[in-house]
mmCIF file of the C-alpha atoms, coordinates in Angstrom:
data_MODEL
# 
_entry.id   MODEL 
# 
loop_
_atom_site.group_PDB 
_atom_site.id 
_atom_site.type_symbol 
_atom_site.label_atom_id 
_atom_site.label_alt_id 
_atom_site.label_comp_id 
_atom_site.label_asym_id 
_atom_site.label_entity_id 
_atom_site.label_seq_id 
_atom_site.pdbx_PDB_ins_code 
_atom_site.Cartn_x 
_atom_site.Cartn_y 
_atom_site.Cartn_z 
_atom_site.occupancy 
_atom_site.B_iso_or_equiv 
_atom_site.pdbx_formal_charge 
_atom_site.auth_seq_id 
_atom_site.auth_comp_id 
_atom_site.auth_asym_id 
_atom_site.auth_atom_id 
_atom_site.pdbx_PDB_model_num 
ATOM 1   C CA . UNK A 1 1   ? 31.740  -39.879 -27.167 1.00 0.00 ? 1   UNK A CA 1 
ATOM 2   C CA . UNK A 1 2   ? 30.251  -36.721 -25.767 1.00 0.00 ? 2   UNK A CA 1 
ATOM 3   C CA . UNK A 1 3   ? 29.349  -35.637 -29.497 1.00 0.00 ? 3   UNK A CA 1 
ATOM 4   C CA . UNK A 1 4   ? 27.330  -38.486 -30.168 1.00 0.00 ? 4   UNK A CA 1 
ATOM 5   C CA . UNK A 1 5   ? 25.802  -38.937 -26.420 1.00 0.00 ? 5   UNK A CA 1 
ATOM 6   C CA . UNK A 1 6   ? 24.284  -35.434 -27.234 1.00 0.00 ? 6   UNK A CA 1 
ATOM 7   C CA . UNK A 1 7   ? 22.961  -36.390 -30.938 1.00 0.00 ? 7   UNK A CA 1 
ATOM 8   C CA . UNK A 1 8   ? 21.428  -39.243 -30.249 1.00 0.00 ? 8   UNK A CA 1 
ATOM 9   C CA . UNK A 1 9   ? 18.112  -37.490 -28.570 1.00 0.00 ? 9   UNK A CA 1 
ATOM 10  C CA . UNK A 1 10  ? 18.165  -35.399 -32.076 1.00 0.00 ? 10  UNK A CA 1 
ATOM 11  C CA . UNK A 1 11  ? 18.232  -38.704 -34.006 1.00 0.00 ? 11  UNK A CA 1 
ATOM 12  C CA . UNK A 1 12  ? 15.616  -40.188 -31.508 1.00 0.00 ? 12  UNK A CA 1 
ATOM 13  C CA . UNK A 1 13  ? 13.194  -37.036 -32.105 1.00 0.00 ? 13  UNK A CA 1 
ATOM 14  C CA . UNK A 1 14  ? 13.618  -37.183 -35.950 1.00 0.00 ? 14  UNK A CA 1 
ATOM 15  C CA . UNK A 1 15  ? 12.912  -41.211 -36.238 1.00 0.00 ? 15  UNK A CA 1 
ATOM 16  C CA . UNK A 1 16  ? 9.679   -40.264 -33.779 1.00 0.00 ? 16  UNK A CA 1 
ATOM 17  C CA . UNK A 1 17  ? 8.777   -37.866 -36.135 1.00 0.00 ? 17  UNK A CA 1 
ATOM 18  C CA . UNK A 1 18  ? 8.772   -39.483 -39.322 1.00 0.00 ? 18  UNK A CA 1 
ATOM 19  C CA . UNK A 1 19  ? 7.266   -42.553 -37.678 1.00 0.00 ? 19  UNK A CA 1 
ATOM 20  C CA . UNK A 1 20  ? 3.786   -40.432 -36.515 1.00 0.00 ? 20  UNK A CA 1 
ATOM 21  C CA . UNK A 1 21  ? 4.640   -38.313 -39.254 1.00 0.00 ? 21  UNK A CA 1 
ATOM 22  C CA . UNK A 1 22  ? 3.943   -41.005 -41.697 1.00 0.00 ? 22  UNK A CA 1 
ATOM 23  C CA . UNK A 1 23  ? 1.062   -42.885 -39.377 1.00 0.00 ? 23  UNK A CA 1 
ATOM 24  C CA . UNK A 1 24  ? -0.811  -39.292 -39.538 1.00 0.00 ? 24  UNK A CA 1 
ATOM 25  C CA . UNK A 1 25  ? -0.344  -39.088 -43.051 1.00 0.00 ? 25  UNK A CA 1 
ATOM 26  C CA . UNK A 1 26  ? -1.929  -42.742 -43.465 1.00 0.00 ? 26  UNK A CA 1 
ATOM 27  C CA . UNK A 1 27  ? -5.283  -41.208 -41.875 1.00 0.00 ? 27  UNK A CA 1 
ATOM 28  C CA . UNK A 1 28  ? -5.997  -38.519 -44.227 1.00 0.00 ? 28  UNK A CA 1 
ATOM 29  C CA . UNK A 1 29  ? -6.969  -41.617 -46.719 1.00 0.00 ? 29  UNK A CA 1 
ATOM 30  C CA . UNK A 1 30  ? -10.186 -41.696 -44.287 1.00 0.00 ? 30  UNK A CA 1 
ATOM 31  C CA . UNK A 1 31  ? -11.154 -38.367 -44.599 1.00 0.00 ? 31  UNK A CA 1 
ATOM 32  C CA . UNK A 1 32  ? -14.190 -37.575 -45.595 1.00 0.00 ? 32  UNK A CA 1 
ATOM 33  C CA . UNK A 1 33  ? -13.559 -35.999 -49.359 1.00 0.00 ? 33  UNK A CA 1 
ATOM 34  C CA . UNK A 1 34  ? -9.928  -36.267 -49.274 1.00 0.00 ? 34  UNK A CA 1 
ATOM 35  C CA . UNK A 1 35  ? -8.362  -38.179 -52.489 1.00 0.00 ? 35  UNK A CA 1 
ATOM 36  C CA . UNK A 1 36  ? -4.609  -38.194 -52.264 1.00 0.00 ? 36  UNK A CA 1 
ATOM 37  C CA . UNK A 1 37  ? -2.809  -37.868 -55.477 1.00 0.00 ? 37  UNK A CA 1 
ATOM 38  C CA . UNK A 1 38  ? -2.057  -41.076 -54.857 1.00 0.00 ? 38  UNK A CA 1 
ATOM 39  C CA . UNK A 1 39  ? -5.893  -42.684 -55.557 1.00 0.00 ? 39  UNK A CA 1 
ATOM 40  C CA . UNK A 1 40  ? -5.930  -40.610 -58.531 1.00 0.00 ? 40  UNK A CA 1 
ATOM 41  C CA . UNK A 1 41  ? -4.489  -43.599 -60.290 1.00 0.00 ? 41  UNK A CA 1 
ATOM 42  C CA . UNK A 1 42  ? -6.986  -46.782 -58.161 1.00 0.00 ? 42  UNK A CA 1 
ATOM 43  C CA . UNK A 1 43  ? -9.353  -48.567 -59.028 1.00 0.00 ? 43  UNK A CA 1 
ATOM 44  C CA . UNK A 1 44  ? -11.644 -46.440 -56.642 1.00 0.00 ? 44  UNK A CA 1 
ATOM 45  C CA . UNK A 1 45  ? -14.889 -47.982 -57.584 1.00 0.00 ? 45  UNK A CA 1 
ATOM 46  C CA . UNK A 1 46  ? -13.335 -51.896 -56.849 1.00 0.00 ? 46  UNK A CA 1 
ATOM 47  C CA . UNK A 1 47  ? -14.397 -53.027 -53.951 1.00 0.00 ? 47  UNK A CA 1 
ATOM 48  C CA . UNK A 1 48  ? -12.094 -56.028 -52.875 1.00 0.00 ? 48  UNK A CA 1 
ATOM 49  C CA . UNK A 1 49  ? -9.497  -52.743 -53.881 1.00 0.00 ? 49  UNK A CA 1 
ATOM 50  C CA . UNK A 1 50  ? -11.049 -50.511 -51.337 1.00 0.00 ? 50  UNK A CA 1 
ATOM 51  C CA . UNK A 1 51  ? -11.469 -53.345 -48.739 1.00 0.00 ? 51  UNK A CA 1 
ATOM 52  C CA . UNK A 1 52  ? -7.519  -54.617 -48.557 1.00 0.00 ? 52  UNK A CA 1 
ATOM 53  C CA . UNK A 1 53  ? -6.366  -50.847 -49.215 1.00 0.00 ? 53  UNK A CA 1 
ATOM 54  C CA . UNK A 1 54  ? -7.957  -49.719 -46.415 1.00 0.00 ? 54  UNK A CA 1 
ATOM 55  C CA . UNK A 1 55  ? -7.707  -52.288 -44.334 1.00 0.00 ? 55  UNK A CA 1 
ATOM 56  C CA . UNK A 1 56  ? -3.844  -52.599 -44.584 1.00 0.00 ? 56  UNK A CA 1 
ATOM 57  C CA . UNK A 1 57  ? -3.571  -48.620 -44.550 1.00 0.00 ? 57  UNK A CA 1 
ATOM 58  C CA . UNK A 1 58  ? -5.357  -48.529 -41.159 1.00 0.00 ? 58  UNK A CA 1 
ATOM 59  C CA . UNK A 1 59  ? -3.900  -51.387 -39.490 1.00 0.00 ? 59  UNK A CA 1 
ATOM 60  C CA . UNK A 1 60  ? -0.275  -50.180 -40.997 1.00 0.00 ? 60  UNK A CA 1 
ATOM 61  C CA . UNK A 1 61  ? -1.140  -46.732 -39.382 1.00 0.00 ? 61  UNK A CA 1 
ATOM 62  C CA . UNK A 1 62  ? -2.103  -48.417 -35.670 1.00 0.00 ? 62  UNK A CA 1 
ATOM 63  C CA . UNK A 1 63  ? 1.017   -51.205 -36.140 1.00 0.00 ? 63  UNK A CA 1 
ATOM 64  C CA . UNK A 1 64  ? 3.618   -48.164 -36.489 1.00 0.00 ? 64  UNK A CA 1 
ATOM 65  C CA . UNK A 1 65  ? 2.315   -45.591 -34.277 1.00 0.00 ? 65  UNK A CA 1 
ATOM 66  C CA . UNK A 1 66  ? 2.809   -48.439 -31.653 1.00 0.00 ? 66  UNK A CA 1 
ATOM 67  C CA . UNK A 1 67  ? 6.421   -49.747 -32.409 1.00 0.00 ? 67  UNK A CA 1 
ATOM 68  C CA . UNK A 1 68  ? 8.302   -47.007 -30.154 1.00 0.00 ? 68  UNK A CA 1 
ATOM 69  C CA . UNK A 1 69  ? 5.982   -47.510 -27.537 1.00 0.00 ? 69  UNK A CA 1 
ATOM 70  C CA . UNK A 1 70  ? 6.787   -51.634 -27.594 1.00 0.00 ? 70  UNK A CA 1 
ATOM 71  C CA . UNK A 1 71  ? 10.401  -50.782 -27.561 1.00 0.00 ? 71  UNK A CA 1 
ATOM 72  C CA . UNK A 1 72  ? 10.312  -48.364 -24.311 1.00 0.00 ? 72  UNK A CA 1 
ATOM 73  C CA . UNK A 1 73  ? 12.247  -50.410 -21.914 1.00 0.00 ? 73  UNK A CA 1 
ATOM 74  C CA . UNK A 1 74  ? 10.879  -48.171 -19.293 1.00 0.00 ? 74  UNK A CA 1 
ATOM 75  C CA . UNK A 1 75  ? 6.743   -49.372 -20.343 1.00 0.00 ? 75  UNK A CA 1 
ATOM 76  C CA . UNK A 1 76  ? 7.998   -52.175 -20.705 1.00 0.00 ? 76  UNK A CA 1 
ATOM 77  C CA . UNK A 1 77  ? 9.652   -52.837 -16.889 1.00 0.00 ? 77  UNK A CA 1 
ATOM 78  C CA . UNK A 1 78  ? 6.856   -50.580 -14.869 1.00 0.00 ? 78  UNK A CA 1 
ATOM 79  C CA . UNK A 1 79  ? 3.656   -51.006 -17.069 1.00 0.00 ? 79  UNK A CA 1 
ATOM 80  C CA . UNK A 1 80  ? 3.796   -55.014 -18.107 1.00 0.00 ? 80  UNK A CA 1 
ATOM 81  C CA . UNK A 1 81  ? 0.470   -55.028 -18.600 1.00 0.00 ? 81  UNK A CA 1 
ATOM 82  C CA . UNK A 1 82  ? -0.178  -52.130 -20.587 1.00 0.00 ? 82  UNK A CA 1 
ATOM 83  C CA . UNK A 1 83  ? 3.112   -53.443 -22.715 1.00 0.00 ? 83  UNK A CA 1 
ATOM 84  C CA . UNK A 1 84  ? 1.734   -56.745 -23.463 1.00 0.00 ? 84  UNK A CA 1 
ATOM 85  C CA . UNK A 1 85  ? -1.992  -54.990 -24.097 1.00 0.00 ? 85  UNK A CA 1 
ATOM 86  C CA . UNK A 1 86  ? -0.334  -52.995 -26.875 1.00 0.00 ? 86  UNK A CA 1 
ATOM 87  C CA . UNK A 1 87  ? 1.550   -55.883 -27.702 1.00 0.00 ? 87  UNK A CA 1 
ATOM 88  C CA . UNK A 1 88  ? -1.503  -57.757 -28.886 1.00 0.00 ? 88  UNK A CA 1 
ATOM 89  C CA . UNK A 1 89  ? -2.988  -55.196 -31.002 1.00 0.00 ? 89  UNK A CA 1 
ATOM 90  C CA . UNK A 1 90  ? 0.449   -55.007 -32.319 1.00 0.00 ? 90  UNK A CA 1 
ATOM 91  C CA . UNK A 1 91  ? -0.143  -58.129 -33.829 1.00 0.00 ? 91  UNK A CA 1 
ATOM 92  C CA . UNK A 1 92  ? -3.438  -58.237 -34.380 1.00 0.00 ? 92  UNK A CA 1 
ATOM 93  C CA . UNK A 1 93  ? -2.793  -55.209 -36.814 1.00 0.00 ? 93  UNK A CA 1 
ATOM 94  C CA . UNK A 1 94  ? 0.316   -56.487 -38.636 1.00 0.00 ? 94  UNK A CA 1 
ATOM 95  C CA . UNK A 1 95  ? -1.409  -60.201 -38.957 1.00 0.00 ? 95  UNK A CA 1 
ATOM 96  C CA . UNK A 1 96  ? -4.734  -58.784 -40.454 1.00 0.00 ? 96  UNK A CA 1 
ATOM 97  C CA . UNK A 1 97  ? -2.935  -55.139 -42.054 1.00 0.00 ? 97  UNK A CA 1 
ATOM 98  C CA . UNK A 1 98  ? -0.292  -57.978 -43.669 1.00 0.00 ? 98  UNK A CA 1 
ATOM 99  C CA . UNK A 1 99  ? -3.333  -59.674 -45.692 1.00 0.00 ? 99  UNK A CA 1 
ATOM 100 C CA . UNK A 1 100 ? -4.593  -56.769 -46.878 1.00 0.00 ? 100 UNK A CA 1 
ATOM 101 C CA . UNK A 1 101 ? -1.460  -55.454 -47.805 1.00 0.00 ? 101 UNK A CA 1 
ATOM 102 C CA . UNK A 1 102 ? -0.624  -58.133 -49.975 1.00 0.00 ? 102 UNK A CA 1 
ATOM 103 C CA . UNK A 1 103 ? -3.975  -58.264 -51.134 1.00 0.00 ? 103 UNK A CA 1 
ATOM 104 C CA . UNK A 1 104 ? -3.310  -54.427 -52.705 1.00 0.00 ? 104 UNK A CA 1 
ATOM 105 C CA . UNK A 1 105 ? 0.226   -55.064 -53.528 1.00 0.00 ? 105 UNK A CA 1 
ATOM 106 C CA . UNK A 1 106 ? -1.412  -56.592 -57.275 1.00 0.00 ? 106 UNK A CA 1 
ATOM 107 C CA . UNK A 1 107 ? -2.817  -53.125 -57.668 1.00 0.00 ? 107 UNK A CA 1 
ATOM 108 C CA . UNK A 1 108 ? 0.591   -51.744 -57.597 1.00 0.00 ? 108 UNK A CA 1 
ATOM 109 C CA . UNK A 1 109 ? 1.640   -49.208 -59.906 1.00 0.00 ? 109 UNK A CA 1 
ATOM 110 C CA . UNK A 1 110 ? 4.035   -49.877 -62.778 1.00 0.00 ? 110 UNK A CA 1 
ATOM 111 C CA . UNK A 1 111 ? 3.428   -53.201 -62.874 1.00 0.00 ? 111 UNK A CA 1 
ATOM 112 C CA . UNK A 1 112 ? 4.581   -56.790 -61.353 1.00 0.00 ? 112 UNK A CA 1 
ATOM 113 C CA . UNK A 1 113 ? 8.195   -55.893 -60.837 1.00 0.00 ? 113 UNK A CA 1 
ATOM 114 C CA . UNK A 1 114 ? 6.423   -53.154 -57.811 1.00 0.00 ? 114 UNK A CA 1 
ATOM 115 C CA . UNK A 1 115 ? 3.640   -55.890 -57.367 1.00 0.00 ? 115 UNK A CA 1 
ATOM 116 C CA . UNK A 1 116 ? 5.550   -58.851 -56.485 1.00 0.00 ? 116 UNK A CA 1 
ATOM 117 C CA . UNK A 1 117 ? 7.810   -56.669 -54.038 1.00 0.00 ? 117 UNK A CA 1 
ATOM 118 C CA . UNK A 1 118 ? 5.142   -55.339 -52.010 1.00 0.00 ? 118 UNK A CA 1 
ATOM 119 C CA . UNK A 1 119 ? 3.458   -58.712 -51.793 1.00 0.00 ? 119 UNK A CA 1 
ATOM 120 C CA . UNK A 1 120 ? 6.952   -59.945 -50.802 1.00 0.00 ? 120 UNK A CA 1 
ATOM 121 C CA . UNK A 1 121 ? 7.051   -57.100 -48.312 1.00 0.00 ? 121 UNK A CA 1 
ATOM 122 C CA . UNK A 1 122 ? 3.572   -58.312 -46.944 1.00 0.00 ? 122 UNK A CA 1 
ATOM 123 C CA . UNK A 1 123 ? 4.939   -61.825 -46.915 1.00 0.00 ? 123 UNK A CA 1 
ATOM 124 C CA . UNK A 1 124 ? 7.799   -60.807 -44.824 1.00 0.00 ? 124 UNK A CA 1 
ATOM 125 C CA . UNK A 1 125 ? 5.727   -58.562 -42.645 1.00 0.00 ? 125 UNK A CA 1 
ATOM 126 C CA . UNK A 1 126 ? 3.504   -61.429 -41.860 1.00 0.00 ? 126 UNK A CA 1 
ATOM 127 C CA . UNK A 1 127 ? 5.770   -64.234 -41.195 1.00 0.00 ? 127 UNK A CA 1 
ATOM 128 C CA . UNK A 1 128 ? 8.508   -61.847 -38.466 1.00 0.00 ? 128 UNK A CA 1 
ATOM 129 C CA . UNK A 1 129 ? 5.156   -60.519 -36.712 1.00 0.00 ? 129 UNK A CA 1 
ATOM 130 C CA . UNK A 1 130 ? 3.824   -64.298 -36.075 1.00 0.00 ? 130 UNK A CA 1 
ATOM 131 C CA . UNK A 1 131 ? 7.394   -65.569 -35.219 1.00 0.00 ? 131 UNK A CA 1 
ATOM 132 C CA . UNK A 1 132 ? 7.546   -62.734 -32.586 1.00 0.00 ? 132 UNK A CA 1 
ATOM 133 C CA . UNK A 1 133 ? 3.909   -63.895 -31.154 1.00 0.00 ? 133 UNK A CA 1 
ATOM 134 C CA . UNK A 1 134 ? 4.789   -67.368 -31.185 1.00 0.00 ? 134 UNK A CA 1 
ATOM 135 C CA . UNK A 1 135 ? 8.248   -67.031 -29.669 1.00 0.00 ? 135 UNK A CA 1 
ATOM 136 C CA . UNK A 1 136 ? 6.595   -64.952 -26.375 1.00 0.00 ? 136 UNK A CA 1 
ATOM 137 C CA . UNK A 1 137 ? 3.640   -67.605 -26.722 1.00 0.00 ? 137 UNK A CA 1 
ATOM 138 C CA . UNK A 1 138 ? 6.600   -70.002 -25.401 1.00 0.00 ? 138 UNK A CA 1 
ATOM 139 C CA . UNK A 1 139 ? 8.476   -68.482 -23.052 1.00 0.00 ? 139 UNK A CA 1 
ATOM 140 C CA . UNK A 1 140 ? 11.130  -67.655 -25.339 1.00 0.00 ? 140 UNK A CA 1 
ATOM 141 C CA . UNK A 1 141 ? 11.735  -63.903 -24.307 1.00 0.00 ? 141 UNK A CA 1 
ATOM 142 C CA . UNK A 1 142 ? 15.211  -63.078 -26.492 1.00 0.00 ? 142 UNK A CA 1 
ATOM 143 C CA . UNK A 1 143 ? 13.939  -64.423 -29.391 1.00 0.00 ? 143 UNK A CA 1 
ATOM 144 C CA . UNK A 1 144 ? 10.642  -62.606 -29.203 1.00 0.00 ? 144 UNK A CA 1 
ATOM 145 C CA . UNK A 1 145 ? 12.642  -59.553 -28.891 1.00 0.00 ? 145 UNK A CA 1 
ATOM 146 C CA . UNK A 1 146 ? 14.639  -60.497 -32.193 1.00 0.00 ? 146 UNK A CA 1 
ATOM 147 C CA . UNK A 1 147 ? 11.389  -61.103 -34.448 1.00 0.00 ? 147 UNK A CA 1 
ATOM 148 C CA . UNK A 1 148 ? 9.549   -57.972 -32.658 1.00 0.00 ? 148 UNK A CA 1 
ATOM 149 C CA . UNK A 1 149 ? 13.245  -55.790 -34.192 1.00 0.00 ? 149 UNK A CA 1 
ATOM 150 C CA . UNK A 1 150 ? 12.717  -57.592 -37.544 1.00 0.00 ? 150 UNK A CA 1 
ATOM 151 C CA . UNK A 1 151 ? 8.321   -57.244 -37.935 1.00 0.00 ? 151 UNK A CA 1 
ATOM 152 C CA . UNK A 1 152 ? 9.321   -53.551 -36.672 1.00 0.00 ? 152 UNK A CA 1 
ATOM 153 C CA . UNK A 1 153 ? 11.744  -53.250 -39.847 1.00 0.00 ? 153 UNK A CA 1 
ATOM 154 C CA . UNK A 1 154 ? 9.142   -54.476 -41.867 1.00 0.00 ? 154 UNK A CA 1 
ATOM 155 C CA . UNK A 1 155 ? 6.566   -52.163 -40.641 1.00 0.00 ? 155 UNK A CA 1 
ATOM 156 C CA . UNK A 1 156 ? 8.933   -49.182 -40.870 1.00 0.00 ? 156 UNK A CA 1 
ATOM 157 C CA . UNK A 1 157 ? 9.044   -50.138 -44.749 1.00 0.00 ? 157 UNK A CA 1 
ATOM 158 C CA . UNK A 1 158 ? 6.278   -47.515 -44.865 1.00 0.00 ? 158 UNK A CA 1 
ATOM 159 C CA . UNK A 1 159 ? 8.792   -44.779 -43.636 1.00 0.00 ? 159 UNK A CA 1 
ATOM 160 C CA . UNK A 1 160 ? 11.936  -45.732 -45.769 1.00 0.00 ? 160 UNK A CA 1 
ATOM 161 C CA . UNK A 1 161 ? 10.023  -45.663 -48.814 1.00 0.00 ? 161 UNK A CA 1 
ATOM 162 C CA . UNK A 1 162 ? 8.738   -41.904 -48.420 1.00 0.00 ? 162 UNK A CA 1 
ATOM 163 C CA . UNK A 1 163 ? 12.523  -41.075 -47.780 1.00 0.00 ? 163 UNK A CA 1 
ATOM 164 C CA . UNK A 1 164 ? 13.770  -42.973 -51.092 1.00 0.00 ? 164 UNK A CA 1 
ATOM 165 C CA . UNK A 1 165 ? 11.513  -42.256 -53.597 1.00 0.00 ? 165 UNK A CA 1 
ATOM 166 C CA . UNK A 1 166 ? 11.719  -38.513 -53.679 1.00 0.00 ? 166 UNK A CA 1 
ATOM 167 C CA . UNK A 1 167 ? 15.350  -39.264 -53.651 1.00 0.00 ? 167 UNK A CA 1 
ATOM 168 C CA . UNK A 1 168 ? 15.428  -41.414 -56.623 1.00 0.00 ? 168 UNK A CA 1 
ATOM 169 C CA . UNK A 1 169 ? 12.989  -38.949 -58.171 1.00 0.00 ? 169 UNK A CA 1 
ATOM 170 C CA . UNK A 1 170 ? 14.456  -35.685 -57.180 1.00 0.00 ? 170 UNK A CA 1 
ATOM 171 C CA . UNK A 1 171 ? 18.108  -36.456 -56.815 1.00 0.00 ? 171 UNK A CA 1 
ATOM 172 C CA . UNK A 1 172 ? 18.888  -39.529 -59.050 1.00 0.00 ? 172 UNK A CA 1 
ATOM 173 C CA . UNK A 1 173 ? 16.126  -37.965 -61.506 1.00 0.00 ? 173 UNK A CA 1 
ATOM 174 C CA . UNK A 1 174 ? 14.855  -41.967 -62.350 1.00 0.00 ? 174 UNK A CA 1 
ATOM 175 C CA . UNK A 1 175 ? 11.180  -41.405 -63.717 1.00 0.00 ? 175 UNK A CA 1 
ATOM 176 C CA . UNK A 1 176 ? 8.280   -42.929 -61.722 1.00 0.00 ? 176 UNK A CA 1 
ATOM 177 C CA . UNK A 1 177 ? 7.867   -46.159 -63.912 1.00 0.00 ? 177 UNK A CA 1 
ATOM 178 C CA . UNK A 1 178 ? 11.604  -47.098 -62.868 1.00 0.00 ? 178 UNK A CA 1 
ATOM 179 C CA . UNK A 1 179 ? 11.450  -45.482 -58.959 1.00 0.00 ? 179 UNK A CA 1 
ATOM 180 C CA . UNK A 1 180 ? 8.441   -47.366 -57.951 1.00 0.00 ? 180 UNK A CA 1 
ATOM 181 C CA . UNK A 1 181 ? 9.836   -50.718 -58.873 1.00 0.00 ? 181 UNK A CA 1 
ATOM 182 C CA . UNK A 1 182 ? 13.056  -49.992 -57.216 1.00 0.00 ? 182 UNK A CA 1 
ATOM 183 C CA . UNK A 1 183 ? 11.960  -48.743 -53.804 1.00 0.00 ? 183 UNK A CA 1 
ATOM 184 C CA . UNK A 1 184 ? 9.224   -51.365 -53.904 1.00 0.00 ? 184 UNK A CA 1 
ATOM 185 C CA . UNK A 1 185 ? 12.212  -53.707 -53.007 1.00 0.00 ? 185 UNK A CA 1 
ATOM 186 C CA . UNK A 1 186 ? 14.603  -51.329 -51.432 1.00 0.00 ? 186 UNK A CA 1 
ATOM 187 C CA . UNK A 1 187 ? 12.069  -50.059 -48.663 1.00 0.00 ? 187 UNK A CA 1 
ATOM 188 C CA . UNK A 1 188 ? 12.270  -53.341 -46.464 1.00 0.00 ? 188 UNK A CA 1 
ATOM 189 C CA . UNK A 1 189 ? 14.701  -54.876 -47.704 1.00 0.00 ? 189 UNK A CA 1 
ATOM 190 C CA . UNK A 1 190 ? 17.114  -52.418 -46.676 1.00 0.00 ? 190 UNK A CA 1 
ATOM 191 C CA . UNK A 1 191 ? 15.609  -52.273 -43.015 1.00 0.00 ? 191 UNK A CA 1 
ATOM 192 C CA . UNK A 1 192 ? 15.936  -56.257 -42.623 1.00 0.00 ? 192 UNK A CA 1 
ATOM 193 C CA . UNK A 1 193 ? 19.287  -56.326 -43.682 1.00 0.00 ? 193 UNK A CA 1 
ATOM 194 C CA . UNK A 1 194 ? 20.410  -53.499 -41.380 1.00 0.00 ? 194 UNK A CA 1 
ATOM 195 C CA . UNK A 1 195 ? 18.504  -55.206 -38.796 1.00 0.00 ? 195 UNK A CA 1 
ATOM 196 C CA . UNK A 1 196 ? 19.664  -58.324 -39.395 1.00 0.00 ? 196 UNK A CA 1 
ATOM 197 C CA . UNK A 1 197 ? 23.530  -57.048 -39.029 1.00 0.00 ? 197 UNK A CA 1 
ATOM 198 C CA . UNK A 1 198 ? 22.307  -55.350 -35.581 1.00 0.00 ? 198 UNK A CA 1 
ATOM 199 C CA . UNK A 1 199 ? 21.073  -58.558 -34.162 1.00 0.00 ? 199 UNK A CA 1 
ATOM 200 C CA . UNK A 1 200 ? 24.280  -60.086 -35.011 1.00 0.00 ? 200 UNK A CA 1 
ATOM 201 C CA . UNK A 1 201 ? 26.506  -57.737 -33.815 1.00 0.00 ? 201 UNK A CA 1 
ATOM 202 C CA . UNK A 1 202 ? 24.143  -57.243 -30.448 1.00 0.00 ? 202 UNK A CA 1 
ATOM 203 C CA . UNK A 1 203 ? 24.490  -61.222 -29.999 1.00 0.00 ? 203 UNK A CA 1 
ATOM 204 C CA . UNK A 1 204 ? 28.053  -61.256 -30.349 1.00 0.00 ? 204 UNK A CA 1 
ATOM 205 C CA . UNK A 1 205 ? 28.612  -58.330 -27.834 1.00 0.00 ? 205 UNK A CA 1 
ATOM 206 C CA . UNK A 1 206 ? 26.396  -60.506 -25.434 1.00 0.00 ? 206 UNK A CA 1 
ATOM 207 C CA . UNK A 1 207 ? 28.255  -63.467 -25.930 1.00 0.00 ? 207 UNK A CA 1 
ATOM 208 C CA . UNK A 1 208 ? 31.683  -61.536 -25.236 1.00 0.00 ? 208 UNK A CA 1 
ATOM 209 C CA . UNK A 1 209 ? 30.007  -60.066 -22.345 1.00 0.00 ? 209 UNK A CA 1 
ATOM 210 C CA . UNK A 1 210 ? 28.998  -62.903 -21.026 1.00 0.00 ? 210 UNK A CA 1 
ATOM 211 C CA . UNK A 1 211 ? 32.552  -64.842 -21.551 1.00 0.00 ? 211 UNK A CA 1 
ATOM 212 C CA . UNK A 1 212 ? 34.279  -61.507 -19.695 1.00 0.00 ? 212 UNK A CA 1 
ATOM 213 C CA . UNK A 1 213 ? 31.820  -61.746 -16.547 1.00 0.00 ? 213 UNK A CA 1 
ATOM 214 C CA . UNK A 1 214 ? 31.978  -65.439 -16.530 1.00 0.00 ? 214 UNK A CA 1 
# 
């Protein structure tokens, strides 16, 4: 118990740091003469391209810099305000960075297999960010908190992916036309179903807790 009580700032720290790690990358897109290897292969000179790309790279960058703040329960008992300010461009970033995203998913490299799961993943990111926003609209406080864990694992999507794909590429040794399609999918999928299981399993420790103290 001690062992893990002492690794768990380590694993806090590392998740921070791919998180702004990955929201810092995001920004060198805007630089003025910076072109990513990335944009090698876009349609650079499209300009409904450059519009969603941007916009959902931006907005993407804002939404996930933000998460660990929105999940401080510390900001979020002493600075209310402040939480809920954050809060709304949250979801201001996710609702417009979600359109763009799929927007730029049918630029996809590799083709439709990569296309249809990043405008899936936009989909997705979309729909748990505006279930969260209505659900606090209403009062309804736990499940606010359970769509805010599952738009999070959406937005996170842009981590996972950077973590599997040089794994499939490096380790697995897949070449780039079969990787991309893969962790196209795998990237939030993975997160919802992992957070899916925590919600569950939080729920159900809840419920016994509640039973025990009752």
């Amino acid at each position: 118990m001690a062992t893990k009580t002492s690794l768990r700032p380590i694993g806090t720290g590392f998740g921070y740091f791919l998180i702004f790690g990955v929201s810092l990358y995001a920004l060198t897109y805007f630089l003025p003469g910076s072109q990513p290897g990335f944009l090698s292969s876009k349609p650079l000179d499209n300009l409904f391209w450059r519009t969603v790309f941007f916009t959902h790279v931006g907005l993407g960058a804002i939404a996930l810099s933000l998460g660990p703040f929105q999940f401080s329960t510390k900001l979020r008992q002493r600075r209310v305000r402040l939480h809920r300010f954050l809060g709304k461009i949250y979801v201001f970033s996710i609702l417009v960075g979600s359109v763009g995203a799929f927007g730029s998913a049918w630029f996809a490299s590799t083709g439709w297999v990569a296309a249809l799961g990043f405008g899936c993943l936009a989909i997705a990111w979309f729909y748990t960010t505006f279930r969260a926003y209505r659900a606090i609209r209403r009062g309804q406080i736990r499940s606010h908190q359970e769509w805010m864990f599952r738009s999070y694992a959406a937005t996170l999507a842009a981590v996972t992916l950077r973590i599997i794909l040089p794994l499939e590429l490096a380790v697995f040794q897949l070449p780039f036309s079969v990787a991309y399609p893969i962790v196209a999918w795998l990237c939030w999928v993975l997160n919802l179903l992992f957070v899916e299981w925590w919600i569950t399993r939080r729920s159900r420790a809840n419920n016994a807790n509640a039973v025990w103290n009752g």
